[in-house]
N, CA, C and O of each residue as an XYZ file, in Angstrom:
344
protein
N      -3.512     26.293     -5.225
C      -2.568     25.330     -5.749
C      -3.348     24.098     -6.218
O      -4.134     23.474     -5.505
N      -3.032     23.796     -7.565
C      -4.161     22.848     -7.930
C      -2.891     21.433     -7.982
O      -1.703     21.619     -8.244
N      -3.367     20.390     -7.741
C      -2.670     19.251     -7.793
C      -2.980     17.802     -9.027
O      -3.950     17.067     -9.211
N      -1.986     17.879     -9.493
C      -2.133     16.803    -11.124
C      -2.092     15.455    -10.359
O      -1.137     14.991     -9.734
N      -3.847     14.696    -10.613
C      -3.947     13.045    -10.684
C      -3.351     12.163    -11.420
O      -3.532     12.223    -12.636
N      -2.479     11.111    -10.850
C      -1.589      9.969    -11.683
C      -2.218      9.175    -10.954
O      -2.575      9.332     -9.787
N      -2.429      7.902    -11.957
C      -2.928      6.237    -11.318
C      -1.555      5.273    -11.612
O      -0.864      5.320    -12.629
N      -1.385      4.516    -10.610
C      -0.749      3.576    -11.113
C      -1.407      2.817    -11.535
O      -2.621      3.009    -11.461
N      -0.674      1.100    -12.438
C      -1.107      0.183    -12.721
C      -2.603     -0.530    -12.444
O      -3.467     -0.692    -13.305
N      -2.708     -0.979    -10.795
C      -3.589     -1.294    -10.104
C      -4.875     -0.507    -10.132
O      -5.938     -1.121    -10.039
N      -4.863      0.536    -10.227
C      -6.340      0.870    -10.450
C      -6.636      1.441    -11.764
O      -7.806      1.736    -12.006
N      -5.766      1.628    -12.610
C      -6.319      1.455    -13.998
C      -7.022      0.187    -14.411
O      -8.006      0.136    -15.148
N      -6.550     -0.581    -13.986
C      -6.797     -2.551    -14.020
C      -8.166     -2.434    -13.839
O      -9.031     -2.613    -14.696
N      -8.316     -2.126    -12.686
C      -9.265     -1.903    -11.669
C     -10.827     -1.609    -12.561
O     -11.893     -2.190    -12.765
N     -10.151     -0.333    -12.903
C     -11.288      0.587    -13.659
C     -12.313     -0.305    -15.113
O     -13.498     -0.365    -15.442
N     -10.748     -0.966    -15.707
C     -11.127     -1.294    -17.157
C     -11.711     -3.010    -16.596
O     -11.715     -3.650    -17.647
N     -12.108     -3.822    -15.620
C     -12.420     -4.491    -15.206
C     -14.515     -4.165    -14.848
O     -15.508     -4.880    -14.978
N     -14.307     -2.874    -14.427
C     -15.734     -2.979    -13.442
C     -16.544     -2.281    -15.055
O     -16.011     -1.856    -16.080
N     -18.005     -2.419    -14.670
C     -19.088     -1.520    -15.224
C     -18.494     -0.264    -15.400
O     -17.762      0.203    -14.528
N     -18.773      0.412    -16.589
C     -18.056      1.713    -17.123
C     -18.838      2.893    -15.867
O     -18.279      3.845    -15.322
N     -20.279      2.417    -15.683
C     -20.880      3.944    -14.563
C     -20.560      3.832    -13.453
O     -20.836      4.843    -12.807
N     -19.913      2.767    -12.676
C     -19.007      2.270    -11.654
C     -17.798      2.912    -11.860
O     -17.671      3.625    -10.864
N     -16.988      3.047    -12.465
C     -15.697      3.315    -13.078
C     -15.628      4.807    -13.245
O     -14.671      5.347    -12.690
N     -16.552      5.652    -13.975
C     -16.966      7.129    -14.340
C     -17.314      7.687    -12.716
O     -16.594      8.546    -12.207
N     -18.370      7.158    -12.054
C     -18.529      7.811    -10.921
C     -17.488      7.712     -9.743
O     -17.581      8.553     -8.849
N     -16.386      6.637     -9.661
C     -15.123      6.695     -8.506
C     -14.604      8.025     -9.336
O     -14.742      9.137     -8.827
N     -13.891      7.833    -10.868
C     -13.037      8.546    -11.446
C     -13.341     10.368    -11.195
O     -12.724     11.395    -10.912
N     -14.833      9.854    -11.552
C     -15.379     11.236    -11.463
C     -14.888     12.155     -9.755
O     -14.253     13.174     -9.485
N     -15.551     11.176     -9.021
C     -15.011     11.478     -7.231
C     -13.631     12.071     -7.537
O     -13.523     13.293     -7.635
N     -12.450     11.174     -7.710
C     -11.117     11.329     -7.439
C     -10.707     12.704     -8.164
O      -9.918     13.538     -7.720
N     -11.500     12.764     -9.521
C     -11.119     14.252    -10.348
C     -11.269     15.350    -10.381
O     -10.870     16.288    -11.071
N     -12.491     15.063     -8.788
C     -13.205     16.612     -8.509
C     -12.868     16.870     -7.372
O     -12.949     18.063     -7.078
N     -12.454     16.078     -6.474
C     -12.536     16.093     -5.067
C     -10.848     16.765     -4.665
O     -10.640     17.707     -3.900
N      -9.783     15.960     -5.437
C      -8.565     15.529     -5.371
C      -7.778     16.703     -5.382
O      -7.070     16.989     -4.417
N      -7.876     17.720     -6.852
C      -6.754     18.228     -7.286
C      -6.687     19.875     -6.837
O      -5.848     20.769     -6.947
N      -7.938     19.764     -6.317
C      -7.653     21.441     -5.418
C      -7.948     21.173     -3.462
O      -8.054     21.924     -2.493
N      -7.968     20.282     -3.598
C      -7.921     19.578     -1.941
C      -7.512     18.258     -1.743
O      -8.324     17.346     -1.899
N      -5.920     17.960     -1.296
C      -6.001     16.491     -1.534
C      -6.180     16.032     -0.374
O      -5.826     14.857     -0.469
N      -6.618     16.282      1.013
C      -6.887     15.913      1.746
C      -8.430     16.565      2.423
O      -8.622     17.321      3.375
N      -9.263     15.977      1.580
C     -10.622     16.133      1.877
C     -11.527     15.647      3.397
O     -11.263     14.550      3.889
N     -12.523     16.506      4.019
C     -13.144     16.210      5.161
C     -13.032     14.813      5.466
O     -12.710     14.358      6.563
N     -13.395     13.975      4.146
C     -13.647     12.657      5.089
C     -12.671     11.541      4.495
O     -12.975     10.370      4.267
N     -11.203     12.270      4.256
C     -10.327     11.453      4.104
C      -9.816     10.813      5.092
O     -10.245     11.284      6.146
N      -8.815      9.617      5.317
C      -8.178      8.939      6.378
C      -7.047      8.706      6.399
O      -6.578      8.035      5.480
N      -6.235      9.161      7.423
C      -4.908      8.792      6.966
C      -4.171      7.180      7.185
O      -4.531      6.471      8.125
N      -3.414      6.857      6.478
C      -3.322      5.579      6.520
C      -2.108      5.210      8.057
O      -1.329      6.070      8.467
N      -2.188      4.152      8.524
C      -1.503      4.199      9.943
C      -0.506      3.768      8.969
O      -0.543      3.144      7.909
N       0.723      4.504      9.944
C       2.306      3.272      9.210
C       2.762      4.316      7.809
O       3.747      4.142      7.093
N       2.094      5.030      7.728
C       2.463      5.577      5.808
C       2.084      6.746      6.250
O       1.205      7.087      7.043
N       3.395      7.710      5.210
C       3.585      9.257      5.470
C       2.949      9.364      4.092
O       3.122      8.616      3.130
N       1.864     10.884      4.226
C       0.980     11.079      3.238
C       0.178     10.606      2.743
O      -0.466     11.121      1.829
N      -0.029      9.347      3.274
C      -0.831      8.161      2.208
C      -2.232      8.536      3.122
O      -2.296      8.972      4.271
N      -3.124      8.260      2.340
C      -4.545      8.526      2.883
C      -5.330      7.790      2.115
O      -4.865      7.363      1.058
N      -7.031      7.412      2.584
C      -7.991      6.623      1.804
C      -9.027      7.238      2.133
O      -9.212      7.451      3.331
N     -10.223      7.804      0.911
C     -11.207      8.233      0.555
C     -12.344      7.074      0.649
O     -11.937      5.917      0.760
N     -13.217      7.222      0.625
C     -14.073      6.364      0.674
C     -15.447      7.109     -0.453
O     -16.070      8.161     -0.600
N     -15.357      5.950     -0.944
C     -16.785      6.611     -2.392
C     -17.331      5.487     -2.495
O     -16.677      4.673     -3.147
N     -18.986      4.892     -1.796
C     -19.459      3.776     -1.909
C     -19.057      2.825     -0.800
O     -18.919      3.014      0.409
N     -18.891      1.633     -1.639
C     -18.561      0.311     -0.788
C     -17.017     -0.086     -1.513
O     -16.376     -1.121     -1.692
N     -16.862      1.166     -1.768
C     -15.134      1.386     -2.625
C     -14.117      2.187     -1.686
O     -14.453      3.185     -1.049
N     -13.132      1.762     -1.679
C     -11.839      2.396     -0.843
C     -11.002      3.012     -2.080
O     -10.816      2.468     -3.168
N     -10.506      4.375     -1.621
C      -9.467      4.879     -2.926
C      -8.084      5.308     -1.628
O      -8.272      5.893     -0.561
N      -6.817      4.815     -2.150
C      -5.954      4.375     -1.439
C      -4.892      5.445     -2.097
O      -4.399      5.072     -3.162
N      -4.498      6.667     -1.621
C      -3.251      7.323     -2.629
C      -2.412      7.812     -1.694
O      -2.473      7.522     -0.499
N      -1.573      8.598     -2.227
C      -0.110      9.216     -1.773
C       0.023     10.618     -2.285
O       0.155     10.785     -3.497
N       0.002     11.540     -1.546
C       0.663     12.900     -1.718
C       1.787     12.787     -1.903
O       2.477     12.152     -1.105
N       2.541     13.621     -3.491
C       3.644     14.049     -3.523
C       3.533     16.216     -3.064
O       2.708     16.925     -3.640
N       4.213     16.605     -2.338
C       3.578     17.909     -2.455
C       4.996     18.728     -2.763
O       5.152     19.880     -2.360
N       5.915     18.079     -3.449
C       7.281     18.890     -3.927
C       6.600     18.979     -5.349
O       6.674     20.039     -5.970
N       5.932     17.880     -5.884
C       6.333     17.899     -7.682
C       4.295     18.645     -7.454
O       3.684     19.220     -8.355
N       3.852     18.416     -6.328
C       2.087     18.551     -6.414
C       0.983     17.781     -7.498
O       0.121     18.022     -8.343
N       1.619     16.795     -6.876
C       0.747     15.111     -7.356
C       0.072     14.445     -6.577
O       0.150     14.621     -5.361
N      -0.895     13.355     -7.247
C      -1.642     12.762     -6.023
C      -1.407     11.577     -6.607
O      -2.207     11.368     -7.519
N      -0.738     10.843     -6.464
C      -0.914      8.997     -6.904
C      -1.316      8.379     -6.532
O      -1.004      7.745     -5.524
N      -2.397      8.278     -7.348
C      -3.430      6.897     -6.547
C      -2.977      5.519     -6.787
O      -2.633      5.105     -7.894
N      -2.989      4.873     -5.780
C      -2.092      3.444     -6.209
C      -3.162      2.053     -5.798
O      -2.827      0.953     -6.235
N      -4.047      2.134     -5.210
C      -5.216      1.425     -5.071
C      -6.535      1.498     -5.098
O      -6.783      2.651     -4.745
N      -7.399      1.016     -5.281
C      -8.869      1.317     -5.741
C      -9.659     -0.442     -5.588
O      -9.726     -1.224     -6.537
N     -10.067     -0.672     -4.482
C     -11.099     -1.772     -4.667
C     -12.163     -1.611     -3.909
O     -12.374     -0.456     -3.541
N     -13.136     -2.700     -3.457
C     -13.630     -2.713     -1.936
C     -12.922     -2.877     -0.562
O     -11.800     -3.373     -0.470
N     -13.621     -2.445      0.469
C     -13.160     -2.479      1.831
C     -12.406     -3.789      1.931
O     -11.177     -3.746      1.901
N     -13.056     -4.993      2.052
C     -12.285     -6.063      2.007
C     -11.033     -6.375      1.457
O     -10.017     -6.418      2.149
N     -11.049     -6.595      0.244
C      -9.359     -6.673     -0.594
C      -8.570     -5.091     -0.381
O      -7.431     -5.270      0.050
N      -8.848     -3.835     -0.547
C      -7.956     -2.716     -0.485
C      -6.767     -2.864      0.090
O      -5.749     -2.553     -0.528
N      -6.707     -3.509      1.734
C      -5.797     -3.438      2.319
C      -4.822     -4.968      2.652
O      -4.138     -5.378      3.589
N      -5.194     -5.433      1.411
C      -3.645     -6.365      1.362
C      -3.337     -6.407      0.984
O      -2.312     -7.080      1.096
């Protein structure tokens, strides 16, 4: 079962903000890792939130949500450790 990547707003922002080989290598992570496993070895699940989990690539946090009726992954945050979680 392969699963289709959607970004919201926030980390498109995100993306078109940083260095493009910064930007290519998260994207790259999320596009390979994501859509035939969305809950990878060294994912985390988020406390407080159903499905929601955070990847870690770098000194970067990737922050998403399993849909597994429609088999989506929405990623809805993308920064460093510090800002991610407010």
């Amino acid at each position: 079962m392969s699963f289709s990547i959607n970004y919201d707003k926030q980390p498109l922002k995100f993306f078109k903000q940083q260095d493009k080989h910064i930007a290519k290598r998260i994207m790259d992570k999320i596009d390979g890792a994501l859509p035939d496993n969305p809950v990878p070895h060294n994912a985390k699940s988020l406390v407080g939130q159903h499905n929601c989990f955070r990847i870690r690539i770098g000194d970067y946090r990737v922050l998403y949500r399993i849909d597994y009726e429609n088999n989506k992954v929405v990623v809805f945050k993308v920064d460093k450790k510090p800002r991610v979680y407010d």
